[in-house]
Backbone as JSON Lines, residues from 0, in Angstrom:
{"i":0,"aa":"X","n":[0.43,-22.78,-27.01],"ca":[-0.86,-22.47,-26.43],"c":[-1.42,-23.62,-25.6]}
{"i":1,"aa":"X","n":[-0.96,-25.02,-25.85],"ca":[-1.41,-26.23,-25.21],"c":[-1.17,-26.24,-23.67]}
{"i":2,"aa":"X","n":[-0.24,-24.98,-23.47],"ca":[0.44,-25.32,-21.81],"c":[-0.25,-23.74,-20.83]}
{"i":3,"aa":"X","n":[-1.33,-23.43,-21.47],"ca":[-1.92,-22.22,-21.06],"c":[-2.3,-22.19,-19.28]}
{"i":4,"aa":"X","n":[-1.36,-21.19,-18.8],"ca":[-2.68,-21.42,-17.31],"c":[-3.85,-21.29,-16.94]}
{"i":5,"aa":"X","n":[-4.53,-20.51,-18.12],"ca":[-6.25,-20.16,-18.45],"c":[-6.33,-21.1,-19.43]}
{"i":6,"aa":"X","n":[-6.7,-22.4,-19.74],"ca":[-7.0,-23.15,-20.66],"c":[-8.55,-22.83,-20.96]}
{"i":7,"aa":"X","n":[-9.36,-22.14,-20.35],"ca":[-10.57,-22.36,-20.62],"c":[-11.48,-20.84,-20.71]}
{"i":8,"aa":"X","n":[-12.62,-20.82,-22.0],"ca":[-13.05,-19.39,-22.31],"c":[-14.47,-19.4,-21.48]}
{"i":9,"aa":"X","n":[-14.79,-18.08,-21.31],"ca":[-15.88,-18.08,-20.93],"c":[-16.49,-16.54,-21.69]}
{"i":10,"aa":"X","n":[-17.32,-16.69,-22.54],"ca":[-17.88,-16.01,-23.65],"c":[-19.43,-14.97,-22.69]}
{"i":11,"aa":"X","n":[-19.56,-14.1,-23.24],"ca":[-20.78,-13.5,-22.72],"c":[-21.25,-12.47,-24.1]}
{"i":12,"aa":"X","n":[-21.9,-12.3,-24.19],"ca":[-22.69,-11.23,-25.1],"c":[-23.53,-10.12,-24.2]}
{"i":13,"aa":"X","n":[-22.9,-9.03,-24.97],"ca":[-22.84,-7.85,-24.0],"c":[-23.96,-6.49,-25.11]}
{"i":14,"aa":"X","n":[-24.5,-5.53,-25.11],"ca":[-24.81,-4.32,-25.41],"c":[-23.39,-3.26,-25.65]}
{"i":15,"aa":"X","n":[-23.5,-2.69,-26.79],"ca":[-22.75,-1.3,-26.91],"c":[-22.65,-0.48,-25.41]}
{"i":16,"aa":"X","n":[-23.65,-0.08,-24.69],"ca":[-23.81,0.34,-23.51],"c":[-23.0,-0.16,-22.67]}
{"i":17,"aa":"X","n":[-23.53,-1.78,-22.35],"ca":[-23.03,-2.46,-21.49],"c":[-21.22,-2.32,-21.61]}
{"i":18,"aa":"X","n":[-20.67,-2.28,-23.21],"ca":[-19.66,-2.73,-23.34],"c":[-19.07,-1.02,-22.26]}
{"i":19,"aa":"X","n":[-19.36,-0.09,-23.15],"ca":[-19.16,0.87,-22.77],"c":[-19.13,1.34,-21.21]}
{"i":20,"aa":"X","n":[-19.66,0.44,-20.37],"ca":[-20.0,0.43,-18.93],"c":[-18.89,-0.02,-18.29]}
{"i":21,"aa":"X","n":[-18.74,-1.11,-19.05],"ca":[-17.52,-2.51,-18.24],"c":[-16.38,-1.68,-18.65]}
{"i":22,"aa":"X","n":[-16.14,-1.1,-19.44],"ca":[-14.6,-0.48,-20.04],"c":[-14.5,0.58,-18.15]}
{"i":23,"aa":"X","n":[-15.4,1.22,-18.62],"ca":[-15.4,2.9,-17.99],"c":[-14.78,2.22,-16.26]}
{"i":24,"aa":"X","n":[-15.42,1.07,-16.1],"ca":[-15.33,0.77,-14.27],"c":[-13.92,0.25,-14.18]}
{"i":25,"aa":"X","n":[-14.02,-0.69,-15.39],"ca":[-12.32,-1.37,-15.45],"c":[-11.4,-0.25,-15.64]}
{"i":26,"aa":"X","n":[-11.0,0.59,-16.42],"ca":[-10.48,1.64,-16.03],"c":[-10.35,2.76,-14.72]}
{"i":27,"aa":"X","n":[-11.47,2.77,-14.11],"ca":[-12.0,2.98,-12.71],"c":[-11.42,2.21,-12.09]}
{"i":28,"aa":"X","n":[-10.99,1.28,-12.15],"ca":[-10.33,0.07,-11.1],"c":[-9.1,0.25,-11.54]}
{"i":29,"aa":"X","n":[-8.65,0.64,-12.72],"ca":[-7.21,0.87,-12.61],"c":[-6.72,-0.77,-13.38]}
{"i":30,"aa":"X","n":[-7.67,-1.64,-13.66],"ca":[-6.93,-2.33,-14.73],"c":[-6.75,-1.73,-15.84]}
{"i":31,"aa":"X","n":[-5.81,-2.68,-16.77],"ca":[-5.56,-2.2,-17.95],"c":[-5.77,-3.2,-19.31]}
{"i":32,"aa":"X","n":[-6.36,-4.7,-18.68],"ca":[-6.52,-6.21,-18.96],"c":[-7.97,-6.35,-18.68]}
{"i":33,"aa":"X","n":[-9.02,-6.43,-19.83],"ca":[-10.21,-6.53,-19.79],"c":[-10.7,-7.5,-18.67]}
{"i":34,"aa":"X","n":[-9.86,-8.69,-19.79],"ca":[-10.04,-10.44,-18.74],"c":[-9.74,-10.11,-17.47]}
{"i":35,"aa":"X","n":[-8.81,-9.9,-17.12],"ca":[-8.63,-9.82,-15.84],"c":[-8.96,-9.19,-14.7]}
{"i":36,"aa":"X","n":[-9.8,-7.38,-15.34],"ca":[-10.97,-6.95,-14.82],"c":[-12.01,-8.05,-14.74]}
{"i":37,"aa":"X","n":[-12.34,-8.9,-15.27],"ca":[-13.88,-9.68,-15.59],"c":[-13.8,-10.77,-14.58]}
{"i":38,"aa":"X","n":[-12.33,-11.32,-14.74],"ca":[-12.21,-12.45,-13.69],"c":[-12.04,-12.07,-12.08]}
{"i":39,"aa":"X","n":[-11.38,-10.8,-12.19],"ca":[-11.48,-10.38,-10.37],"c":[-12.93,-10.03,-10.57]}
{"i":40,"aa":"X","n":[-13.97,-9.13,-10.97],"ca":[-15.07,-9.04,-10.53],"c":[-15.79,-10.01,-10.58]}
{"i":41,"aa":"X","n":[-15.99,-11.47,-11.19],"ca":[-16.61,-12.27,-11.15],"c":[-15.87,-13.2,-10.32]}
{"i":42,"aa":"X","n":[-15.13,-13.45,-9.71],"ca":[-14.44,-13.95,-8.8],"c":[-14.82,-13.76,-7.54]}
{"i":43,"aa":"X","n":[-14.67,-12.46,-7.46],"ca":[-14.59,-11.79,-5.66],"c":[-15.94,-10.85,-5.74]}
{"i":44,"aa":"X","n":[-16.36,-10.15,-7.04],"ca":[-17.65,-9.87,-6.73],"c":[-17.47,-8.19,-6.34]}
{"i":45,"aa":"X","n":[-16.26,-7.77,-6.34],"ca":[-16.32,-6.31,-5.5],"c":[-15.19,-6.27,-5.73]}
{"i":46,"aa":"X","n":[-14.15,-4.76,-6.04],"ca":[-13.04,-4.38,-6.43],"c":[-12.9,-2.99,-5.56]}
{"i":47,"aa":"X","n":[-11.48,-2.96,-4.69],"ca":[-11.78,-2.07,-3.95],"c":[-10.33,-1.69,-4.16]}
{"i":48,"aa":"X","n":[-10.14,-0.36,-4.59],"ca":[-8.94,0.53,-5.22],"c":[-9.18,1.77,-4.07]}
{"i":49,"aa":"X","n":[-7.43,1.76,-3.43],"ca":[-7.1,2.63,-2.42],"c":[-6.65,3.16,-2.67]}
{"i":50,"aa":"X","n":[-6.43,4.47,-2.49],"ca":[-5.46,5.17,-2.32],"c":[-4.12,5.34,-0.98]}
{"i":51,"aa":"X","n":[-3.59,5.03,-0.91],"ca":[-2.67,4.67,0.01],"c":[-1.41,5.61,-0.37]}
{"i":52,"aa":"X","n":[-1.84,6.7,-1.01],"ca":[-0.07,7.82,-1.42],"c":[0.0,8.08,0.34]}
{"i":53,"aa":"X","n":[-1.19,8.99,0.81],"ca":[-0.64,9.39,1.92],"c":[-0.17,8.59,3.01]}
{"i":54,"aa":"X","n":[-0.38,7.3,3.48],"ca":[0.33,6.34,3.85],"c":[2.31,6.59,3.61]}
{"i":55,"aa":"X","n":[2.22,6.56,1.98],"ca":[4.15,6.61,1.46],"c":[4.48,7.71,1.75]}
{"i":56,"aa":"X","n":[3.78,8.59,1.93],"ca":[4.3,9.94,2.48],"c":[4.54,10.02,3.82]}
{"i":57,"aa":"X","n":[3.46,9.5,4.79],"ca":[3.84,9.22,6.24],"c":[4.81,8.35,6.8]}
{"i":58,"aa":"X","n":[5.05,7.14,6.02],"ca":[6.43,6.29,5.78],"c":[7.67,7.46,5.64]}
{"i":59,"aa":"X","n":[7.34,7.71,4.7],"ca":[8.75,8.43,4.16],"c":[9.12,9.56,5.21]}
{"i":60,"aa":"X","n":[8.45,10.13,5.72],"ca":[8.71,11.62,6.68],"c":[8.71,10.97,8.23]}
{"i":61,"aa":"X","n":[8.65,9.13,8.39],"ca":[9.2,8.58,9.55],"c":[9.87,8.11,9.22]}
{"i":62,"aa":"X","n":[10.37,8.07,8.16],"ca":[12.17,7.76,7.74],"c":[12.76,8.83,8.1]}
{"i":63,"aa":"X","n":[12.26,9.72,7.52],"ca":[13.75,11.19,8.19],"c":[13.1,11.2,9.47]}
{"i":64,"aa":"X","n":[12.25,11.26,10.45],"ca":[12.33,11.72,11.56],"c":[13.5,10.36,12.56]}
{"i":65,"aa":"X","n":[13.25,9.43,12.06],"ca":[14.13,8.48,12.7],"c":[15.79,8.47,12.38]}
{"i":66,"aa":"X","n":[15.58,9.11,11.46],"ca":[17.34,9.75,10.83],"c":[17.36,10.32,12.03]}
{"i":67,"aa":"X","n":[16.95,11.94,11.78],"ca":[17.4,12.82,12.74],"c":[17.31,12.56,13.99]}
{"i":68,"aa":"X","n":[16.59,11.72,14.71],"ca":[16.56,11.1,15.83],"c":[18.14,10.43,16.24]}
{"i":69,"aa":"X","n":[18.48,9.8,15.25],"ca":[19.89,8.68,15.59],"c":[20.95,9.54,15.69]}
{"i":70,"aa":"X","n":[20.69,10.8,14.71],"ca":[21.89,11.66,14.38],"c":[21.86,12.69,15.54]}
{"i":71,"aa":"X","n":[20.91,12.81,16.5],"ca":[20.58,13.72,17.43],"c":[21.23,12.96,18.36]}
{"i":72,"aa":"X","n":[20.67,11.56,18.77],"ca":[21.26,10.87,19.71],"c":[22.72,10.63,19.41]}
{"i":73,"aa":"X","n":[23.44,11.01,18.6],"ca":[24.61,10.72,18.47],"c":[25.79,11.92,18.89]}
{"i":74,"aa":"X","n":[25.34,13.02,18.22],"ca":[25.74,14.15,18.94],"c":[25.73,14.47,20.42]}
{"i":75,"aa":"X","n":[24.25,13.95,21.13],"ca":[24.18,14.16,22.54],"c":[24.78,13.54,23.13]}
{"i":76,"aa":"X","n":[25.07,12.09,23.05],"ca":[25.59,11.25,23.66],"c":[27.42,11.46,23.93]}
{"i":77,"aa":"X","n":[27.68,11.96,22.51],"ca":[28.75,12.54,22.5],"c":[29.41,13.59,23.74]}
{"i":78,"aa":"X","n":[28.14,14.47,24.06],"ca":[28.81,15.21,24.72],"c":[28.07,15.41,26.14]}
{"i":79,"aa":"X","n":[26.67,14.7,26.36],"ca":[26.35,14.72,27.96],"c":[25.78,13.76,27.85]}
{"i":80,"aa":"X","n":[25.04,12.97,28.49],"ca":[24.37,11.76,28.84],"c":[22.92,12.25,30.11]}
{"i":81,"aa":"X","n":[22.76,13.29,29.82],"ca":[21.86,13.86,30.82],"c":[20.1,13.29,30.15]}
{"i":82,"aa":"X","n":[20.42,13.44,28.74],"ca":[18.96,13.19,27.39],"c":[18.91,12.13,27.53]}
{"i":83,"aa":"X","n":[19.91,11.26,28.02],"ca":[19.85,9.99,27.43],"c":[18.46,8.66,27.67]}
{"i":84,"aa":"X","n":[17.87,9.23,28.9],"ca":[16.22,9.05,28.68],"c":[15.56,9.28,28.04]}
{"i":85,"aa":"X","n":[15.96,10.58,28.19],"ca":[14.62,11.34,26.84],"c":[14.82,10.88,25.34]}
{"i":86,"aa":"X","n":[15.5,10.58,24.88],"ca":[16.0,10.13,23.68],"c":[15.36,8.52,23.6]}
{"i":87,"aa":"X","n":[16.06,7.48,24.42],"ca":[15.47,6.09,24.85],"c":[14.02,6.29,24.55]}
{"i":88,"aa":"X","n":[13.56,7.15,25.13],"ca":[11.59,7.48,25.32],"c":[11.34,7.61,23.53]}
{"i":89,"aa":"X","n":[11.7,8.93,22.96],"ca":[12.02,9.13,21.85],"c":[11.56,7.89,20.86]}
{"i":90,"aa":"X","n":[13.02,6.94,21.01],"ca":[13.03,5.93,19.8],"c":[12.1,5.22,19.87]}
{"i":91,"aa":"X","n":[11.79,4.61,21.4],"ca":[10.38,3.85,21.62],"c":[9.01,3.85,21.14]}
{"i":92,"aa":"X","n":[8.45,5.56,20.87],"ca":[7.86,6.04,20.83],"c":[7.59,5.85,19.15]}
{"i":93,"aa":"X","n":[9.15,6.93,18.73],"ca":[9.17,6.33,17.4],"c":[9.14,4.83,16.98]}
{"i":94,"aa":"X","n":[9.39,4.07,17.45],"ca":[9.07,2.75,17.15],"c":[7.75,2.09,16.95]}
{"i":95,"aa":"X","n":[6.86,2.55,17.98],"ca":[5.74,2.17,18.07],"c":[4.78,2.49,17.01]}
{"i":96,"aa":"X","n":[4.91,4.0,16.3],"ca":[4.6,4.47,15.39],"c":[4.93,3.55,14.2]}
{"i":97,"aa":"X","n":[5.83,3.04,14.24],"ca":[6.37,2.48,12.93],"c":[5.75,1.23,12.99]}
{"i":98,"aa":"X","n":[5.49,0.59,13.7],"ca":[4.68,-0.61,14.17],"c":[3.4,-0.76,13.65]}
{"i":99,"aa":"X","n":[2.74,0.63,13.92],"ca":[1.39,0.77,13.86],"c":[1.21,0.76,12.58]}
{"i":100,"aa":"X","n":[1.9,2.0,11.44],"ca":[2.42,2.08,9.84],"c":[2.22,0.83,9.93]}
{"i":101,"aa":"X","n":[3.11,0.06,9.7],"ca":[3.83,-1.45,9.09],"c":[2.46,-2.13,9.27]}
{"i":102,"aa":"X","n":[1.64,-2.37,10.76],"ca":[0.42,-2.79,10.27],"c":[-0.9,-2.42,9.84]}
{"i":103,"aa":"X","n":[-0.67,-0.86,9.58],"ca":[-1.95,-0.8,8.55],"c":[-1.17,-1.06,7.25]}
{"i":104,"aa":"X","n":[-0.45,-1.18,6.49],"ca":[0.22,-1.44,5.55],"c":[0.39,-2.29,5.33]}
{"i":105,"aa":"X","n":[0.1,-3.79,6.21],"ca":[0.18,-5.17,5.7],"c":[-0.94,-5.67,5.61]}
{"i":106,"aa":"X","n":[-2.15,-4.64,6.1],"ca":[-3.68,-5.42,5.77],"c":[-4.23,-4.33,4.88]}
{"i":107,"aa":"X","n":[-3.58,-3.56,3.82],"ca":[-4.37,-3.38,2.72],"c":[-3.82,-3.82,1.22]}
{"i":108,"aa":"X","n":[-5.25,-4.4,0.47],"ca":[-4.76,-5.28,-0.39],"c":[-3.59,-4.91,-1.22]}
């Protein structure tokens, strides 16, 4: 216990209510660690829980569209070279999209 990275307590006296309050939000926040509910809200002051599924879903369904994209361009190329703009336009396009994803996805906490 001498080599603790929290060496130090910080005690409060609380109400039945109160206790009952702090549980209900910390659960609301999706901790599962009292302390560590207590120390992010007294830390930062504000706890902000996203939902971000539909984000992994829009990821995931520009994973297969960029499949079928490669596997499209692969077939065509195979046999005319007439698409072969339209396809170029295509990946770009798709790219950019993926760009945009990747950075709303690196600025939420």
């Amino acid at each position: 216990m001498a080599n603790r990275s929290r060496p130090y307590s910080v005690h409060i006296m609380v109400t039945e209510e109160e206790k009952e309050l702090i549980e209900e939000k910390r659960k609301l926040a999706g901790f599962s660690n009292t302390g560590a509910y207590m120390r992010k809200i007294a830390i930062d002051g504000q706890i902000f829980k996203l939902d971000n599924a539909p984000l992994k879903v829009v990821s995931s369904q520009m994973t297969g569209i960029a499949t079928n994209i490669n596997q499209i361009a692969k077939r065509v190329n195979s046999t005319d070279t007439i698409y072969d703009d339209d396809i170029k336009e295509i990946k770009e396009m798709t790219n950019e999209i993926w760009l945009s994803l990747k950075s709303i996805l690196s600025k939420l906490p």
